[in-house]
C-alpha positions as CSV (number, residue, x, y, z in Angstrom):
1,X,57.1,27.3,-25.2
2,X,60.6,28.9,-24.9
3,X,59.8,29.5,-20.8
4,X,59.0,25.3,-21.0
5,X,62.4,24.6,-22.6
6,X,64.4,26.6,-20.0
7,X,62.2,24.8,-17.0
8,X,63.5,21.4,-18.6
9,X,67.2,22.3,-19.3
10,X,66.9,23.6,-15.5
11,X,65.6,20.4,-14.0
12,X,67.7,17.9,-15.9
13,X,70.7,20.1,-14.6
14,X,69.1,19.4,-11.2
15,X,68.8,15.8,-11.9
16,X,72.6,15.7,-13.3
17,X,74.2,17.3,-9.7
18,X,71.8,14.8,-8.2
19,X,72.7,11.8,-9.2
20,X,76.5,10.2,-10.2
21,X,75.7,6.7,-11.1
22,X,74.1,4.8,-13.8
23,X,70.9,5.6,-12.1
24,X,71.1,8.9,-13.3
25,X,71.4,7.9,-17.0
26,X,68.7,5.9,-16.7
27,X,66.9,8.7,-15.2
28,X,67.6,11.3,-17.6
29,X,66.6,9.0,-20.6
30,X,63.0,8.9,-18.8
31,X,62.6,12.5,-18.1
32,X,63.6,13.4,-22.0
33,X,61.2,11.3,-23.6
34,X,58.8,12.4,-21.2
35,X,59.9,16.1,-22.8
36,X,60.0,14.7,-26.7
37,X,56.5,13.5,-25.3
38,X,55.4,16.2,-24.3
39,X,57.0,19.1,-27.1
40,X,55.4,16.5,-29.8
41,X,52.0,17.3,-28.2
42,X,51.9,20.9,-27.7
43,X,53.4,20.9,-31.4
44,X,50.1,18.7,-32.4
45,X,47.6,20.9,-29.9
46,X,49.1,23.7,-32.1
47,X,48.3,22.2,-35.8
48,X,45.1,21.4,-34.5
49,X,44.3,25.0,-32.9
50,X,45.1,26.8,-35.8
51,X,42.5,24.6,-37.6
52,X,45.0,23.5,-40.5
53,X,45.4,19.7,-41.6
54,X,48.9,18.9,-42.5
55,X,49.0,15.8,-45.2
56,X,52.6,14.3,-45.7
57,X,52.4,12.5,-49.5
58,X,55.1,9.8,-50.1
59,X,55.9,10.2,-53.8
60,X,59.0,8.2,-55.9
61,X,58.1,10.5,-59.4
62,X,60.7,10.2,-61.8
63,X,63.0,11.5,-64.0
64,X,62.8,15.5,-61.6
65,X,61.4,17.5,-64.0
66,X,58.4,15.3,-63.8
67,X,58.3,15.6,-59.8
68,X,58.8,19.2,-61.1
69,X,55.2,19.4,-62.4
70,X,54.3,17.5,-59.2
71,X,55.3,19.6,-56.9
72,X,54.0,22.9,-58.4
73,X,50.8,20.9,-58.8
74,X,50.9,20.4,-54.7
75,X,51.5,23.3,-53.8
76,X,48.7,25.0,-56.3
77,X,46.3,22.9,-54.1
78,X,47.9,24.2,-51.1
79,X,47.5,28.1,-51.8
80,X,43.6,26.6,-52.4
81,X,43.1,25.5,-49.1
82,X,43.6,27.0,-45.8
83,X,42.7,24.6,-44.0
84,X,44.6,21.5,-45.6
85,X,48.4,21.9,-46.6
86,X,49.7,18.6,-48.1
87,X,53.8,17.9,-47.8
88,X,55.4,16.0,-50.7
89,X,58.5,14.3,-49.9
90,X,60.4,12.2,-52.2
91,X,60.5,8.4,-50.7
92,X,61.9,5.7,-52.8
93,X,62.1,2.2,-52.4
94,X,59.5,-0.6,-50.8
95,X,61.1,-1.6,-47.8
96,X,60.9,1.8,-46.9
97,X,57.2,1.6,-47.2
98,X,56.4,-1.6,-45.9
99,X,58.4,-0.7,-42.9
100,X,56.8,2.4,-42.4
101,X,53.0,0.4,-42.4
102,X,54.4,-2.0,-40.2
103,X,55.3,0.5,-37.9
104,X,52.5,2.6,-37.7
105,X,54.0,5.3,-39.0
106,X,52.5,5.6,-42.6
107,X,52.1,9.2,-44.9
108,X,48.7,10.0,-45.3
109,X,49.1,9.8,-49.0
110,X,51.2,7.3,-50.9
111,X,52.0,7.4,-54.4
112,X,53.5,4.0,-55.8
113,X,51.9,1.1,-58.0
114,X,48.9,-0.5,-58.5
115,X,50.6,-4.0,-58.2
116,X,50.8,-3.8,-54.6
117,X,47.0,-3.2,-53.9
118,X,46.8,-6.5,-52.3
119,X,49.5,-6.5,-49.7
120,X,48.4,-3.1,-48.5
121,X,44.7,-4.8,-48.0
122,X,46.3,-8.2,-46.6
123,X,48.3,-5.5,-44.6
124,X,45.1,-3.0,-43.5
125,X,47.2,-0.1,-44.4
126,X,44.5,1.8,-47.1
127,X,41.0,3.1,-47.1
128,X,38.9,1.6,-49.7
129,X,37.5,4.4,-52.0
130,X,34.6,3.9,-54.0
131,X,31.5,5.2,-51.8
132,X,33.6,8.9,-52.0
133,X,34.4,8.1,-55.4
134,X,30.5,7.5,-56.0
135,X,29.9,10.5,-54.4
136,X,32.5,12.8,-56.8
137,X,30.5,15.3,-58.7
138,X,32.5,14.5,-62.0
139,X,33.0,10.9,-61.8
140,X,31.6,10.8,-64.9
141,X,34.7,12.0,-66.5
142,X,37.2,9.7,-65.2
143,X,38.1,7.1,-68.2
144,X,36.2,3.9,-66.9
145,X,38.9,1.7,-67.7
146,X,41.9,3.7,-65.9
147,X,40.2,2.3,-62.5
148,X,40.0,-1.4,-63.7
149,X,43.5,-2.0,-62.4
150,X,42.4,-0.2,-58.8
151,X,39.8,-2.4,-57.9
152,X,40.0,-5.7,-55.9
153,X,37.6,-8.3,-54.6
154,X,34.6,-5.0,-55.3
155,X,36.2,-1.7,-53.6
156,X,38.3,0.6,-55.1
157,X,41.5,0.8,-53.5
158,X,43.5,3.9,-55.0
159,X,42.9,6.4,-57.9
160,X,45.0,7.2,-60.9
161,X,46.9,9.7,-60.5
162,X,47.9,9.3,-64.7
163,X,47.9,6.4,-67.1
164,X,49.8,4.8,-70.0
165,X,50.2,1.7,-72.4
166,X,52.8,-0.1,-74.2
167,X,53.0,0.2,-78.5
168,X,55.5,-0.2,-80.4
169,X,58.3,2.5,-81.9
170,X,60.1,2.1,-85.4
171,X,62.7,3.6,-87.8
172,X,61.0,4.8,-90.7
173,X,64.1,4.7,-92.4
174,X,65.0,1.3,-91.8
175,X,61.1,0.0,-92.9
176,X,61.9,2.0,-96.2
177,X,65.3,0.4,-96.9
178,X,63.4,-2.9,-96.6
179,X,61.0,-2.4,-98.8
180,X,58.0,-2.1,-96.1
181,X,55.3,0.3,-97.0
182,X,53.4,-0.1,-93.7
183,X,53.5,-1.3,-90.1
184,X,52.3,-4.6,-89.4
185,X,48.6,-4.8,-87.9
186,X,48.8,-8.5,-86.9
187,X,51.0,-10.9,-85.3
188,X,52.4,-12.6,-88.4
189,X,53.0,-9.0,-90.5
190,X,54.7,-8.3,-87.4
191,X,56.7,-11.5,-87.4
192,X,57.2,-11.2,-91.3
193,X,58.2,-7.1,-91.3
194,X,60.6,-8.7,-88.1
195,X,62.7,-11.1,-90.5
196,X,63.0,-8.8,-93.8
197,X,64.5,-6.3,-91.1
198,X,67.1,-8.6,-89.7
199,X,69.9,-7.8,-91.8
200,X,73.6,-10.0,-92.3
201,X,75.6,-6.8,-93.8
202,X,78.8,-8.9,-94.1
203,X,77.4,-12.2,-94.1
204,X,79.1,-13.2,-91.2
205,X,76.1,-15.2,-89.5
206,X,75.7,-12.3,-87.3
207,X,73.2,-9.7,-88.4
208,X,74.2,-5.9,-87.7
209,X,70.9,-5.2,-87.5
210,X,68.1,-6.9,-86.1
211,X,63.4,-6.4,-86.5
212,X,62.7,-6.1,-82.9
213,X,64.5,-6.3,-79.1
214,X,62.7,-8.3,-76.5
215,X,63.9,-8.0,-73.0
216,X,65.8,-10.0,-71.5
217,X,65.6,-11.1,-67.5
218,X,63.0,-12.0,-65.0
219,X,62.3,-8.6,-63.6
220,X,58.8,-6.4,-63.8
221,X,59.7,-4.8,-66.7
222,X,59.8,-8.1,-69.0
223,X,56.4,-9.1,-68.0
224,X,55.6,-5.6,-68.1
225,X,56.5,-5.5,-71.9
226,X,54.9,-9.2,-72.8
227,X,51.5,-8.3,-70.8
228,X,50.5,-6.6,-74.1
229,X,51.2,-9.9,-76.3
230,X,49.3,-12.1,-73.4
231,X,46.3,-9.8,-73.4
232,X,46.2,-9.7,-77.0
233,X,46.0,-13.7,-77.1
234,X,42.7,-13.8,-74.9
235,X,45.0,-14.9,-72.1
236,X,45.3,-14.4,-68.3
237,X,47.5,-15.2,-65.7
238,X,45.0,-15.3,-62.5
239,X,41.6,-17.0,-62.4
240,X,39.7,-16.8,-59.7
241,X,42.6,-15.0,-57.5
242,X,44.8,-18.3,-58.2
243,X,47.6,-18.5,-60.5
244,X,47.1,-20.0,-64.1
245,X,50.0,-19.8,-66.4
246,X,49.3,-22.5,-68.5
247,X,46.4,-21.2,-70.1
248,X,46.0,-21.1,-73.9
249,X,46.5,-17.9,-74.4
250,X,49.2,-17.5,-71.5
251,X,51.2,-20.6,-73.7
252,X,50.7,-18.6,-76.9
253,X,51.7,-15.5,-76.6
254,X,55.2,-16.4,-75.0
255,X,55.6,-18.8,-78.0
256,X,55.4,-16.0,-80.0
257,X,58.1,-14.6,-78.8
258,X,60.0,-17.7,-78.9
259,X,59.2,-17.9,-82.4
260,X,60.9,-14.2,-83.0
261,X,63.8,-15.3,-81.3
262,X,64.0,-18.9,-83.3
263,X,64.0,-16.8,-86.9
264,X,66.5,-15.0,-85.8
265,X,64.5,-11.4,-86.0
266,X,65.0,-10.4,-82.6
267,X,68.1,-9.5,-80.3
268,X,67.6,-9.8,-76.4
269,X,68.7,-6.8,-74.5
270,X,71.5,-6.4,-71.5
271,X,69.9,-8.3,-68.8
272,X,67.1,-6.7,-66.5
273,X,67.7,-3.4,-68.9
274,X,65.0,-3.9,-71.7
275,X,63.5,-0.2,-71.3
276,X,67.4,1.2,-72.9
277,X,66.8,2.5,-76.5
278,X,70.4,2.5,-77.2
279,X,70.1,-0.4,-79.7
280,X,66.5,1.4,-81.5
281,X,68.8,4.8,-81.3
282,X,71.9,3.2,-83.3
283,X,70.0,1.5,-86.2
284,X,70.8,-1.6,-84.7
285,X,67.0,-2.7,-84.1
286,X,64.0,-1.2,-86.5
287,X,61.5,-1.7,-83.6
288,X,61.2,-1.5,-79.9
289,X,58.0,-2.4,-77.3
290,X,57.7,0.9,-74.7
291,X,55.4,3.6,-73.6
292,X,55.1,7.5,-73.8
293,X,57.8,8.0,-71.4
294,X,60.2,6.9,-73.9
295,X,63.9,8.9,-74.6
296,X,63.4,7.9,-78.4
297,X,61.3,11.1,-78.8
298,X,63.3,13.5,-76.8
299,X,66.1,12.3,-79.5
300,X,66.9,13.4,-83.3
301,X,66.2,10.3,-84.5
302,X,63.5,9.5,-87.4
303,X,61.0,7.2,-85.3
304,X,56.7,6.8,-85.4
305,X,55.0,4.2,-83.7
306,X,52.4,1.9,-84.3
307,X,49.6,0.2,-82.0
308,X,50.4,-3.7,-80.7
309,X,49.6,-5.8,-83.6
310,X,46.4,-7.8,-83.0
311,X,46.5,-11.8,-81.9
312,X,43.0,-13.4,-80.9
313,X,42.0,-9.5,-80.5
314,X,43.1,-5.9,-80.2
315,X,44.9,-4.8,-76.5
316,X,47.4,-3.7,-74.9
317,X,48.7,-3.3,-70.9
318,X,47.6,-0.3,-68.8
319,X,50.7,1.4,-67.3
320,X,49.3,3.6,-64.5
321,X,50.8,5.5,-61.3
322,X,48.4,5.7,-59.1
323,X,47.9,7.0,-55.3
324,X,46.7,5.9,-52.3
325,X,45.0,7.3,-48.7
326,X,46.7,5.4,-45.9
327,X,44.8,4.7,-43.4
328,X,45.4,7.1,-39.9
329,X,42.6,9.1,-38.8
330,X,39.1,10.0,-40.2
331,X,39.9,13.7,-40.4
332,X,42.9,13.2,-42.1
333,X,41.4,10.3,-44.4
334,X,38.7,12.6,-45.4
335,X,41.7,15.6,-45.8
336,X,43.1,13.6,-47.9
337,X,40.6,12.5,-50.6
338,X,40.1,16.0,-50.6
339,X,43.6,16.4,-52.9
340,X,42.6,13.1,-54.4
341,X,39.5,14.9,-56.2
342,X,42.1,17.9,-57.3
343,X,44.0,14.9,-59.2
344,X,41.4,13.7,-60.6
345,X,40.2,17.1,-61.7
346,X,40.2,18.6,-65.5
347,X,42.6,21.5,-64.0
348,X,45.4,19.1,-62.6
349,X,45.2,16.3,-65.5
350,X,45.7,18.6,-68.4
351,X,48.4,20.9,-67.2
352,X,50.1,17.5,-65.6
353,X,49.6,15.5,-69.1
354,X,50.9,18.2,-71.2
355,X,54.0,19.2,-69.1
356,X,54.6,15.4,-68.6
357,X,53.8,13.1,-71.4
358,X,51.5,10.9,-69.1
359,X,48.6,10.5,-70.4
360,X,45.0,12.2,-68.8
361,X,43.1,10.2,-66.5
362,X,40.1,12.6,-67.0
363,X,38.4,12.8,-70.5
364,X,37.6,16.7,-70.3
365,X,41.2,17.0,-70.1
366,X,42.0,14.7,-72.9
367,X,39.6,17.0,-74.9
368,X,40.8,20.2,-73.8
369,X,42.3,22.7,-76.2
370,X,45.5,22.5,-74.7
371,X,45.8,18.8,-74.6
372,X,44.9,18.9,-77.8
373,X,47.6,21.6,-79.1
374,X,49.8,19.5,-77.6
375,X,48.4,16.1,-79.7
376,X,48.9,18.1,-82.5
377,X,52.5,19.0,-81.6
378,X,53.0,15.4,-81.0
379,X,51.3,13.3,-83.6
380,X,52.7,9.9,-82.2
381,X,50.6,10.3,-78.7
382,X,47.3,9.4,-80.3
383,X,48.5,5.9,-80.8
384,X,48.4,5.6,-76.9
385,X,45.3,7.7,-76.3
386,X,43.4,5.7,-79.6
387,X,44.9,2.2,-77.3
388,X,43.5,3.4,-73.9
389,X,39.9,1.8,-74.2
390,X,41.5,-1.3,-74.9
391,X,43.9,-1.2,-72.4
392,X,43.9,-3.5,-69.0
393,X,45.7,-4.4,-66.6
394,X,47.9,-6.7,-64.6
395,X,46.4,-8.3,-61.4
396,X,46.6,-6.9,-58.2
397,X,46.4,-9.8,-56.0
398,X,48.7,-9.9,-52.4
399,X,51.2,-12.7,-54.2
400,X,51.3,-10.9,-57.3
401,X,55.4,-10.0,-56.8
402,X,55.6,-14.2,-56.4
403,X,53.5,-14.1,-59.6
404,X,55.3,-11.6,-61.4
405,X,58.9,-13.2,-60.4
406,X,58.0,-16.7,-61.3
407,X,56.1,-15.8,-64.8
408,X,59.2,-13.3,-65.2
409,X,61.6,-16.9,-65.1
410,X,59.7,-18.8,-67.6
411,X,60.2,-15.8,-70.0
412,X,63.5,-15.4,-69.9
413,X,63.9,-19.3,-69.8
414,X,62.2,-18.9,-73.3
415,X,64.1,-16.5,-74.9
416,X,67.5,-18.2,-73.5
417,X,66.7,-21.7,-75.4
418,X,66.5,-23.4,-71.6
419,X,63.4,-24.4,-72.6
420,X,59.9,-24.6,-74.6
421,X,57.0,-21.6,-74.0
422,X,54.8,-24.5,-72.6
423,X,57.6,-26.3,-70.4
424,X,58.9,-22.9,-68.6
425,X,54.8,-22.0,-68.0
426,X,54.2,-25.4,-66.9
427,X,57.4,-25.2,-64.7
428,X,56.2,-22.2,-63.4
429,X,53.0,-22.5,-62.4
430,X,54.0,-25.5,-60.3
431,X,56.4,-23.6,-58.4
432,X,53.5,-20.8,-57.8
433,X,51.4,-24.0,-56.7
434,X,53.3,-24.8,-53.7
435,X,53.6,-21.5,-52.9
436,X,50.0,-20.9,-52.6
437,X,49.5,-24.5,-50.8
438,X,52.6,-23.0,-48.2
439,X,50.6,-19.8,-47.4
């Protein structure tokens, strides 16, 4: 290779003292990407004579120490297999994605969300998975309802890589100085516990402290946070891969939180920042809607949590992270789903779920001694694990970010006073209309 390198240098000095005009430039620029050419494919003959598979894995894992865990986890599959070595690089943001399947030029793997399945399909950018999954010799131990949010119009698009849900955290301390013995299992204790928390210290109009925060602003995170409400209602907000936000359960479970907000019981946070805990931390709200990957119990607060209170019937939203296998060559396809199967396995699920928080995907992990040490440790994460069977998802369609903005606008229009639960749905879903009828 070196002996190549000194043949080139030698013949683009040739080609320098050869020609002194513009025509050389133009020249030169040939010859070298002829070389890059060239260098790239004796640097591919080479991974391919040595008989090793190199997978690069786009991963945006957050906070570090998670991607920590991640990492180690990689590279323990790599020191498994000779003959695949996977490459995780740290690649935030969707442009950079999009523009990276646009151009050809995809990783083999891709960790992101599940909520843009259908551009990825729309966009033939990743391998549907279900006759390998079929195939996996423990399949059986994958928790059914983890893949519910991975599946579109029958395949199975990506694979959980760890899942979650949404309850609700509380000050014990504050329930006590109210008088509340117990957390609220329905809608209306909920709403009730919500008032007698709301408390005027100084009788000034403006209570110091207030039941519950709601979050404020038309970002993925506020419909993230009402999903649970909307599923809990019997509602939906796609029928037949068509919007349909004016459904009765769609209508009633953003009334609800219209109705917190019109008693007075809850306080909106700083716009598009409903997942700070700053308010829950200070004793200025009793109760706050999030997941396991909450600061409130890395903190020295008192705080316990309790399951979303039931509406028409008992649910919550699945939170998962999931990955993908892009789609680039068979070999490398096949490679790939190879480190799929070591997610999905026992060994990777339990020591990832216990030095994360996430919860298990597989349920011989979820019964393992050590996940269960680590329940015990942490008595608040059975309320998530007891919510996962009755956990689902968002959609997954290709305009769900049209969706998800548009539903996102008649919430916070809600909780602003702009305008009724039925008029900003209503508004809403005849804005998504015309969108649909334009594409």
């Amino acid at each position: 290779m070196n002996n190549i390198l000194l043949s080139l240098l030698h013949f683009k000095n040739y080609l320098r003292q050869l020609f002194d005009s513009a025509w050389r430039l133009t020249l030169l620029g040939i010859v070298l990407s002829f070389c890059i050419i060239f260098l790239f494919s004796c640097q591919e003959a080479t991974h391919k004579g040595n008989g090793v598979i190199h997978l690069t894995l786009w991963q945006s894992i957050n906070p570090p120490v998670n991607r920590d865990v991640f990492e180690k986890l990689v590279e323990k599959f790599n020191h498994k297999h000779s003959d695949i070595q996977v490459e995780s690089v740290y690649a935030e943001g969707l442009p950079k994605i999009l523009t990276a399947v646009v151009g050809n030029s995809s990783p083999d793997i891709l960790s992101f969300y599940p909520q843009l399945t259908g551009q990825f399909v729309e966009l033939s950018a990743i391998v549907p998975l279900e006759s390998w999954f079929d195939q996996l010799p423990f399949k059986t131990e994958v928790i059914p309802n983890t893949l519910e949010e991975l599946r579109l119009d029958g395949h199975l698009w990506s694979i959980p890589l760890y899942t979650s849900n949404m309850a609700i955290f509380y000050r014990p301390t504050l329930f006590e100085a109210a008088g509340i013995k117990e957390p609220p299992k329905t809608w209306e204790e909920l709403r009730q516990v919500a008032r007698k928390l709301t408390i005027d210290k100084n009788g000034d109009g403006r209570p110091e402290q207030h039941g519950i925060m709601l979050p404020l602003g038309k970002g993925e995170w506020t419909v993230f946070s009402w999903f649970p409400f909307l599923l809990s209602a019997g509602g939906e907000v796609v029928t037949n891969g068509h919007p349909n936000l004016t459904n009765a359960g769609a209508i009633t479970a953003l009334k609800f939180w219209e109705d917190l907000i019109k008693d007075g019981s809850a306080i909106l946070s700083a716009p598009e920042r409903g997942y700070e805990e700053d308010n829950f931390l200070a004793g200025r709200v009793a109760m706050q809607i999030t997941g396991p990957w909450t600061y409130i119990t890395k903190s020295k607060v008192d705080y316990k949590l309790f399951p979303i209170p039931t509406g028409a019937e008992k649910a919550t939203v699945i939170g998962n992270g999931n990955l993908y296998v892009m789609k680039t060559k068979p070999e490398r396809e096949k490679a790939a789903m190879k480190f799929l199967e070591f997610v999905l396995s026992e060994e990777f699920q339990t020591e990832w779920a216990v030095d994360t928080g996430f919860l298990p995907v597989n349920l011989k992990s979820a019964q393992s001694p050590a996940y269960q040490k680590l329940l015990n440790s942490k008595p608040w994460l059975k309320v998530f694990v007891e919510q996962i069977p009755v956990s689902h998802p968002r959609p997954i369609i290709a305009g769900y970010n049209r969706l998800s903005d548009s539903l996102g606008r008649a919430i916070e229009s809600t909780l602003l006073g702009k305008s009724s639960a039925q008029q900003a749905l209503k508004a809403a879903q005849e804005r998504l209309e015309l969108i649909w009828k334009s594409n």
